[in-house]
N, C-alpha and C positions, 0 to 999 in steps of 0.2 A: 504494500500500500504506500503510497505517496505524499507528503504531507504537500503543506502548502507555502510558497513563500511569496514574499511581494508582486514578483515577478507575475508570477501565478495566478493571483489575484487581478490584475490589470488585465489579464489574457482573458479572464472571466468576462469580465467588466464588456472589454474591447468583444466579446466574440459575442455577447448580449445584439451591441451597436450593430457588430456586421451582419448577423442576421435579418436586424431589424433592414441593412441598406442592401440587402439582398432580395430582400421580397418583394418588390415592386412586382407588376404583375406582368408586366412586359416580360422580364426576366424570370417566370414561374411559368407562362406559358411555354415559353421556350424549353425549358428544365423539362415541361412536362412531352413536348413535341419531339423533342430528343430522345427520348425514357419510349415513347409509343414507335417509333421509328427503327430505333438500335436497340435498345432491351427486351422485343418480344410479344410487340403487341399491344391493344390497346385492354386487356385483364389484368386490373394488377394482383389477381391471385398468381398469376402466373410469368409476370414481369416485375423483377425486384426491383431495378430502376425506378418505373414506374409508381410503384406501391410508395418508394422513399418521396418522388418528385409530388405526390398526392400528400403523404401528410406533409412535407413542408412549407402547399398553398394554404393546408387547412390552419396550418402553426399560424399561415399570417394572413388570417382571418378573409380567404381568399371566397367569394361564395361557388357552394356547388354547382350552380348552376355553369360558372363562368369555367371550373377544371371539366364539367362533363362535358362543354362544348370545344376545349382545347384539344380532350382525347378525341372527342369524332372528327375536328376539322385535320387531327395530326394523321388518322388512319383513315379517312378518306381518301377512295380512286384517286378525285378528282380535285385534293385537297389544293387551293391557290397558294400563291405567296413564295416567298424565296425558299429554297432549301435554306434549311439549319442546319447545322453541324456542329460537332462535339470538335476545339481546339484547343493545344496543349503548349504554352511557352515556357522558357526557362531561360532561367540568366541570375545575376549577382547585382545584390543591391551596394549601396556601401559601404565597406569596414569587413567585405567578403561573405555578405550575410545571402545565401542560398533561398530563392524566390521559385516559387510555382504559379499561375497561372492560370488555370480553367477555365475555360470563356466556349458561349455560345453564339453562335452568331449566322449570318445570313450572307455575310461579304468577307471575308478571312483575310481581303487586302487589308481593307478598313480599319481589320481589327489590330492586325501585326502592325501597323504602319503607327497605330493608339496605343499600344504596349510599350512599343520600340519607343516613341515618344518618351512615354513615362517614365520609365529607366534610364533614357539619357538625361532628362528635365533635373531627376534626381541623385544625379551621381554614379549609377547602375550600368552596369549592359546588358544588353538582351544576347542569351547566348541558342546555343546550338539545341537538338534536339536530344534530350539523354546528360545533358552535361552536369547536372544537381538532380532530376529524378531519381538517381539511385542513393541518393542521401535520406530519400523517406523509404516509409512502409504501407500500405494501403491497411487502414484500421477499421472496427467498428466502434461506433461510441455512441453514449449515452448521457443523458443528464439525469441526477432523477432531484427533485427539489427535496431537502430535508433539514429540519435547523439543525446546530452544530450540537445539543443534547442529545438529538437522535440517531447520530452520524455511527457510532462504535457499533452498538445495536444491530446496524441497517447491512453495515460492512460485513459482520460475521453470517451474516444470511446471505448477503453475497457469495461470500468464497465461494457458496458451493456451488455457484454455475460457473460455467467455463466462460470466466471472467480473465484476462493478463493482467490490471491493475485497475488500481480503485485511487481518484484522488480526492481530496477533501478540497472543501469550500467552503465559505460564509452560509452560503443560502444552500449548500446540498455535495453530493458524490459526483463525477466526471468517473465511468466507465470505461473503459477500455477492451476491444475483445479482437481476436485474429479475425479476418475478414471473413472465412467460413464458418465461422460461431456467428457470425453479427442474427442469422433467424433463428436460431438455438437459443441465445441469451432473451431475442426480444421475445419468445417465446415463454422463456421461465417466469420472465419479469411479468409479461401479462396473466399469468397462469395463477402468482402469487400475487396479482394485484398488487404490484409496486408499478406506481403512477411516475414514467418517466418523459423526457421531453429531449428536444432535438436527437430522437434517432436518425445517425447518417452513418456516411462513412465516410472516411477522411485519412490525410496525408500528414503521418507524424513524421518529425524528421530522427536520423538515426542519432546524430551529432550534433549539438548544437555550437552555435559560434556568437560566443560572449562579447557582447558590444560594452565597454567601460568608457565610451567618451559621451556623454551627454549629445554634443552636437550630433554626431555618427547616429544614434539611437533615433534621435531628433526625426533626422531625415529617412531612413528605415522606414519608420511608421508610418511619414509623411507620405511617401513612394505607394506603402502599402495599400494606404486609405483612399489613395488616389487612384489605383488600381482597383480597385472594389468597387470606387463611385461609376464605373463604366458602366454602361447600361450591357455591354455584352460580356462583362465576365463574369464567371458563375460563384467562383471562389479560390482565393490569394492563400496559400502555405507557403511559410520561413522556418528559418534555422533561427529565426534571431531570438537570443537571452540575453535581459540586462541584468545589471550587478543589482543591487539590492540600494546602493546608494542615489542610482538613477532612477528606480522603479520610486524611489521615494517621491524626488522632486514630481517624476508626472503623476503622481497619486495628488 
């Protein structure tokens, strides 16, 4: 199990925000147009992409009427409009902090041309294909909300699903599972009624690279959040930790 420290704390915080600038519905439709295209369909008993792209519209109060009309326009013959496509960038922020990318989109020039921008704007380069992807892991994760009186309790009921680690938090536990557990765990969790939130999966990184200059850290996040506010990218993975004396000042 993993305690928590400032650092930590802020990633909460921050990954709250990016959700919240992730939902837009322009970018949920897409999520879900993708998920109905390359996932397997428009079922999502039977498309996991899908299933995840659904509850993340329902997370941000997206109404059903507007995902059941995403899935029929995405598997429809005759469905109009540009192809989407799932795109993958990589490259190095500043201070050599290791950046991912995921972005959906309908013009791939557009988008690289907005990327590549963003990374020179902030100090960064846009690298090759492969060239920091293998610094992560493709994970399952979970949130589940619990105060911190309940937290010990909630963990030792944990261990026993094929959980990798369990972090703590203010307001609740950060899950962690191999990516072929992520429908086994979500499966336990619903079976025990334990009410969890932002089921995804996601790109942890293997190593992390300690940014100690305030300014360096500064720009990092700056690049990050700037990357995020695009209307076509789906979601920004780093390497970056700060020290505990940096985490302070932006708390």
């Amino acid at each position: 199990m993993s305690g928590h420290n400032k650092w930590s704390k802020i990633q909460r915080k921050k990954g709250l925000k990016d959700n919240a600038r992730g939902a837009s519905f322009t970018k949920l439709i897409k999520l879900i147009t993708v998920a109905v295209k390359t996932g397997g369909g428009p079922d999502p008993e039977g498309n996991f992409k899908l299933s995840l792209a659904i509850a993340k519209a329902r997370q941000a109060s997206m109404p059903n009427n507007n995902i059941q009309n995403a899935i029929k326009n995405a598997s429809g013959k005759d469905a109009g409009g540009a192809q989407v496509e799932s795109m993958t960038y990589e490259g190095y922020g500043p201070h050599g902090v290791a950046i991912i990318v995921d972005a959906l989109t309908d013009n791939r020039n557009r988008t690289a041309a907005e990327v590549r921008h963003m990374f020179s704007k902030y100090g960064g380069n846009l690298g090759e294909t492969g060239c920091v992807g293998w610094m992560f892991e493709l994970k399952g994760k979970f949130f589940i909300p619990c105060p911190s009186a309940k937290q010990e309790a909630l963990t030792l009921q944990l261990m026993e699903f094929a959980v990798e680690d369990i972090r703590e938090h203010d307001d609740g536990l950060e899950l962690y599972t191999a990516v072929d557990q992520f429908h086994p765990v979500k499966a336990s969790l619903e079976q025990a009624k334990i009410v969890f939130e932002d089921a995804e999966t996601t790109k942890i990184p293997k190593n992390m690279a300690t940014v100690d200059d305030a300014g360096a850290a500064s720009t990092v996040l700056r690049l990050i959040e700037a990357l995020e506010e695009d209307e076509d990218v789906e979601a920004v993975f780093s390497n970056i930790e700060i020290t505990d004396e940096i985490a302070e000042s932006l708390e």
